[in-house]
GURO-529587 format. One record per residue (C-alpha): residue in one letter; x, y, z. Coordinates in nm, 3 decimals. Each point is the difference from the previous one (the first is absolute). Layout:
[voke "a", [X, Y, Z]],
...
END
This chain:
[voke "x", [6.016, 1.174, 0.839]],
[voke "x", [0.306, 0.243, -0.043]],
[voke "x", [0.207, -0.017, 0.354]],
[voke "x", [-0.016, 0.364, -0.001]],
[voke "x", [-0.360, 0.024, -0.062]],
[voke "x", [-0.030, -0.261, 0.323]],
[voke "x", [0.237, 0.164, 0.238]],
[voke "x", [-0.220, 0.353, -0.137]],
[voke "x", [-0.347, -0.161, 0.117]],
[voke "x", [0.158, -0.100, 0.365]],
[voke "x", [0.184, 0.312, 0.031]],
[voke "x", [-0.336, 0.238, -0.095]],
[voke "x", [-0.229, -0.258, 0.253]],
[voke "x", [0.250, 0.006, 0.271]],
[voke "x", [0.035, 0.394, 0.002]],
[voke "x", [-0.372, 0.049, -0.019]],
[voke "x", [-0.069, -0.249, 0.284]],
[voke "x", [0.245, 0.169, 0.234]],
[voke "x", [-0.226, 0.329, -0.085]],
[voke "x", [-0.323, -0.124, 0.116]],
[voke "x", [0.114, -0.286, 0.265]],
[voke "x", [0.054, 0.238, 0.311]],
[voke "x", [-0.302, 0.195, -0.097]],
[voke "x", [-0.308, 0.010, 0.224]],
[voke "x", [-0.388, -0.064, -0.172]],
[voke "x", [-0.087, 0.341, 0.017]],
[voke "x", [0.337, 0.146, -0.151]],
[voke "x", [-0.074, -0.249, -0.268]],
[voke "x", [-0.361, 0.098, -0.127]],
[voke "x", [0.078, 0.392, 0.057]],
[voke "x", [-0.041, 0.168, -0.332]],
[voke "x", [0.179, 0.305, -0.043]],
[voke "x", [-0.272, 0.166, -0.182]],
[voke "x", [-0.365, -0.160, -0.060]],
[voke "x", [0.093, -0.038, -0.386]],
[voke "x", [0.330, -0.097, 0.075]],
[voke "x", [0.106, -0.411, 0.086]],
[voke "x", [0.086, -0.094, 0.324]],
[voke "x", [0.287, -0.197, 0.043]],
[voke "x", [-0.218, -0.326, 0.020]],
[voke "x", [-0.190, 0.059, -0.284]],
[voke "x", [0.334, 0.040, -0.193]],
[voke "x", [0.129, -0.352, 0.133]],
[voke "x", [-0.340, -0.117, -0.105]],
[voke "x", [0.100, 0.116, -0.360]],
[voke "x", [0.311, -0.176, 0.008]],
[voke "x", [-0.158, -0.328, 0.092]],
[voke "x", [-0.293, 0.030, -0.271]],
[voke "x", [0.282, 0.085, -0.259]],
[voke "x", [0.181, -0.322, 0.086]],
[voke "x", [-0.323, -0.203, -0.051]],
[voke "x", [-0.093, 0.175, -0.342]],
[voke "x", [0.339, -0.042, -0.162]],
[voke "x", [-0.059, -0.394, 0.081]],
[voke "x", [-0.307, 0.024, -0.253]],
[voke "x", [0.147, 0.316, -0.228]],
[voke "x", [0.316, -0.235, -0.061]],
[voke "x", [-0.164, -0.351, -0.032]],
[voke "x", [-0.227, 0.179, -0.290]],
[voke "x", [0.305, 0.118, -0.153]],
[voke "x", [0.179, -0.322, -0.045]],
[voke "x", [-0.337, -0.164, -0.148]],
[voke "x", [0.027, 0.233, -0.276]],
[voke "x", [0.097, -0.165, -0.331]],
[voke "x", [0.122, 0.300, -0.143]],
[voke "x", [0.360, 0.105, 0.145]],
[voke "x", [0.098, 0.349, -0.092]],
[voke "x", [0.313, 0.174, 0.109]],
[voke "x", [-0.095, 0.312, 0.114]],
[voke "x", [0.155, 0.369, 0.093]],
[voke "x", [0.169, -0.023, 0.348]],
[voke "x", [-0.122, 0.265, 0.228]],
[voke "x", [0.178, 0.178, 0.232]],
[voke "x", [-0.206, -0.114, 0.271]],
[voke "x", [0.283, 0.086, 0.276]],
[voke "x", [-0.004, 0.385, -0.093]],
[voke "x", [-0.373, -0.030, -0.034]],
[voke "x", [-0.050, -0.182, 0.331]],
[voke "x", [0.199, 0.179, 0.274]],
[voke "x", [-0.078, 0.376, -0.119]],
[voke "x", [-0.256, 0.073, 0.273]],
[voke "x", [-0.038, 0.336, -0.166]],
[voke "x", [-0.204, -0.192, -0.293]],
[voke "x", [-0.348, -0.124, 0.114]],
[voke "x", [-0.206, -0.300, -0.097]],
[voke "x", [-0.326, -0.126, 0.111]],
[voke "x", [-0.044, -0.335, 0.115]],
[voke "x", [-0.255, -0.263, -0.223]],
[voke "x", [-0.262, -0.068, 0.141]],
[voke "x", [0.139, -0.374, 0.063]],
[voke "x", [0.231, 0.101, 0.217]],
[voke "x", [-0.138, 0.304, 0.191]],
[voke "x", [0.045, -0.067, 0.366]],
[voke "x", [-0.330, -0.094, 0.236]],
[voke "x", [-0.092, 0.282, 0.253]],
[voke "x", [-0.031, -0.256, 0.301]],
[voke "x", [0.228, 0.052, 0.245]],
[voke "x", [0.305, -0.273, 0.022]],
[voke "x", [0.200, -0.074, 0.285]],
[voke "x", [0.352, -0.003, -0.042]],
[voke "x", [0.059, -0.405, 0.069]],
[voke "x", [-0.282, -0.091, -0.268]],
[voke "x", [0.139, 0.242, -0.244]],
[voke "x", [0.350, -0.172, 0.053]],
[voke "x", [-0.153, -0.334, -0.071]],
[voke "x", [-0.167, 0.095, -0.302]],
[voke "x", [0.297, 0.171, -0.116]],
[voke "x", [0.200, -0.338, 0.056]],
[voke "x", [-0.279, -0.225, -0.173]],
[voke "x", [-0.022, 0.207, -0.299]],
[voke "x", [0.371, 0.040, -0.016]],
[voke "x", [0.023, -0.437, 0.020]],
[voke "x", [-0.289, -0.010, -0.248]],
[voke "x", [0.154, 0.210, -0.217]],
[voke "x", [0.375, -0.147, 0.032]],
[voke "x", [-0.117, -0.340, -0.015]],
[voke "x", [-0.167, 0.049, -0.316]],
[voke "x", [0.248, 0.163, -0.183]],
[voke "x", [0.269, -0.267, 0.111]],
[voke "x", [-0.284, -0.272, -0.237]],
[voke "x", [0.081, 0.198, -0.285]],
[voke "x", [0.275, -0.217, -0.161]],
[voke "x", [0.083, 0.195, -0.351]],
[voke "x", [0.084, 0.361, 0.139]],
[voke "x", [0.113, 0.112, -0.325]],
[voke "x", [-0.354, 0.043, -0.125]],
[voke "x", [-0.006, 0.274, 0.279]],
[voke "x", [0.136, 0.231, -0.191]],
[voke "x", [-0.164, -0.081, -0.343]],
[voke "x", [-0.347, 0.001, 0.122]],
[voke "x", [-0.217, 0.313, 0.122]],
[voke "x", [-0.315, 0.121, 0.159]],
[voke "x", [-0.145, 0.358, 0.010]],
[voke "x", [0.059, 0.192, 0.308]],
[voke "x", [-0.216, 0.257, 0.118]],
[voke "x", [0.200, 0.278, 0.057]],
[voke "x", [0.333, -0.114, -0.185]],
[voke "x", [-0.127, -0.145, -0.351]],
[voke "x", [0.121, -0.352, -0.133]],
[voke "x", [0.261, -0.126, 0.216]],
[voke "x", [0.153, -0.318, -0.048]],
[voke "x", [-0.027, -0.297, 0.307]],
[voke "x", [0.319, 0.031, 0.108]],
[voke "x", [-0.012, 0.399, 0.097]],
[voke "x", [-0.320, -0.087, 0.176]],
[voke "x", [0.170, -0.226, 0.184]],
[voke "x", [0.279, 0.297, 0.060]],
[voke "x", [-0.286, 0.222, 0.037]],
[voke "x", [-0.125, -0.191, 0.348]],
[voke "x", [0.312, 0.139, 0.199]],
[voke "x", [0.019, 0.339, -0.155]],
[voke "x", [-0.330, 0.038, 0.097]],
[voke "x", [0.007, -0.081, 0.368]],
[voke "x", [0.340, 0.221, -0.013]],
[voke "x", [-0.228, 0.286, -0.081]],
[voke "x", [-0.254, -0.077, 0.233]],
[voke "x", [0.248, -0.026, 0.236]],
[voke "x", [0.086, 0.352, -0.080]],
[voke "x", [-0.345, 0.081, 0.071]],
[voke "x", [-0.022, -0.216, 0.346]],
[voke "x", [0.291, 0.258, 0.082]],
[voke "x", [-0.222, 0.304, -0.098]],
[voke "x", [-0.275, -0.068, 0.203]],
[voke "x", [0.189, -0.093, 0.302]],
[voke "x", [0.123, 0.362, -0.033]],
[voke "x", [-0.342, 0.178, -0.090]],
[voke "x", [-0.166, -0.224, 0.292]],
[voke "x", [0.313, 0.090, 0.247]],
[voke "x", [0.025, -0.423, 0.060]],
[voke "x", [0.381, -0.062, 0.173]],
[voke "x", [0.216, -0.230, -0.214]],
END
């Protein structure tokens, strides 16, 4: 995998795990709003994302057919909070409360999971010629999925940072 890429996915973890670490339980389950995410449901997202782009990009490199398609501009896309998507139904976050050490395991496991699987893929050339639908963003070749893991916990991130405002949580 790209260096960049790598150093991206450490960076992204490391930032969001000094968000939540010093958080209490009940910091971490307070929604803002009772439609709105609390800031372990979000982390909850992040970790079923990492899981389903295991099985979204193992599909896509059993495809026989390889064809190049239209890069997106999935970093524009990504960070402008201002746009809104809704989460699949995948990887929509449980309502169960979390405590804050749990979530920080699972976010580590899927994170491993997920790194350790795309270090087996030995041709990453294919990345870029291969693609599977996204939900919200069309067909998107492999590789900007793989892009697209960090960008998204960047702009959940973003959001972490909202609610700690809206829910008056101390840094």
């Amino acid at each position: 995998m790209d260096t960049i890429v790598n150093d991206k996915f450490y960076e992204t973890r490391n930032q969001l795990v000094e968000e939540i670490t010093l958080l209490s339980n009940a910091q971490f389950n307070r929604k803002p709003d009772k439609d709105k995410w609390s800031i372990a449901q979000v982390c909850h997202h992040l970790v079923l994302l990492d899981e389903r782009v295991i099985t979204v990009i193992s599909s896509g490199l059993k495809k026989l057919d390889s064809t190049q398609n239209e890069r997106k501009e999935i970093h524009t896309i990504l960070l402008d909070r201002t746009k809104k998507f809704i989460a699949p139904e995948m990887i929509e976050p449980s309502i169960e409360l979390f405590e804050v050490q749990q979530m920080l395991n699972m976010l580590s496991k899927s994170r491993k999971e997920l790194m350790r699987f795309l270090s087996t893929i030995e041709d990453e050339s294919v990345l870029e010629k291969k693609s599977v639908m996204h939900p919200a963003l069309g067909e998107l070749p492999l590789d900007q999925w793989i892009e697209l893991i960090y960008l998204h916990e960047q702009r959940h991130m973003l959001q972490i940072k909202e609610i700690k405002l809206l829910c008056e949580i101390e840094k």
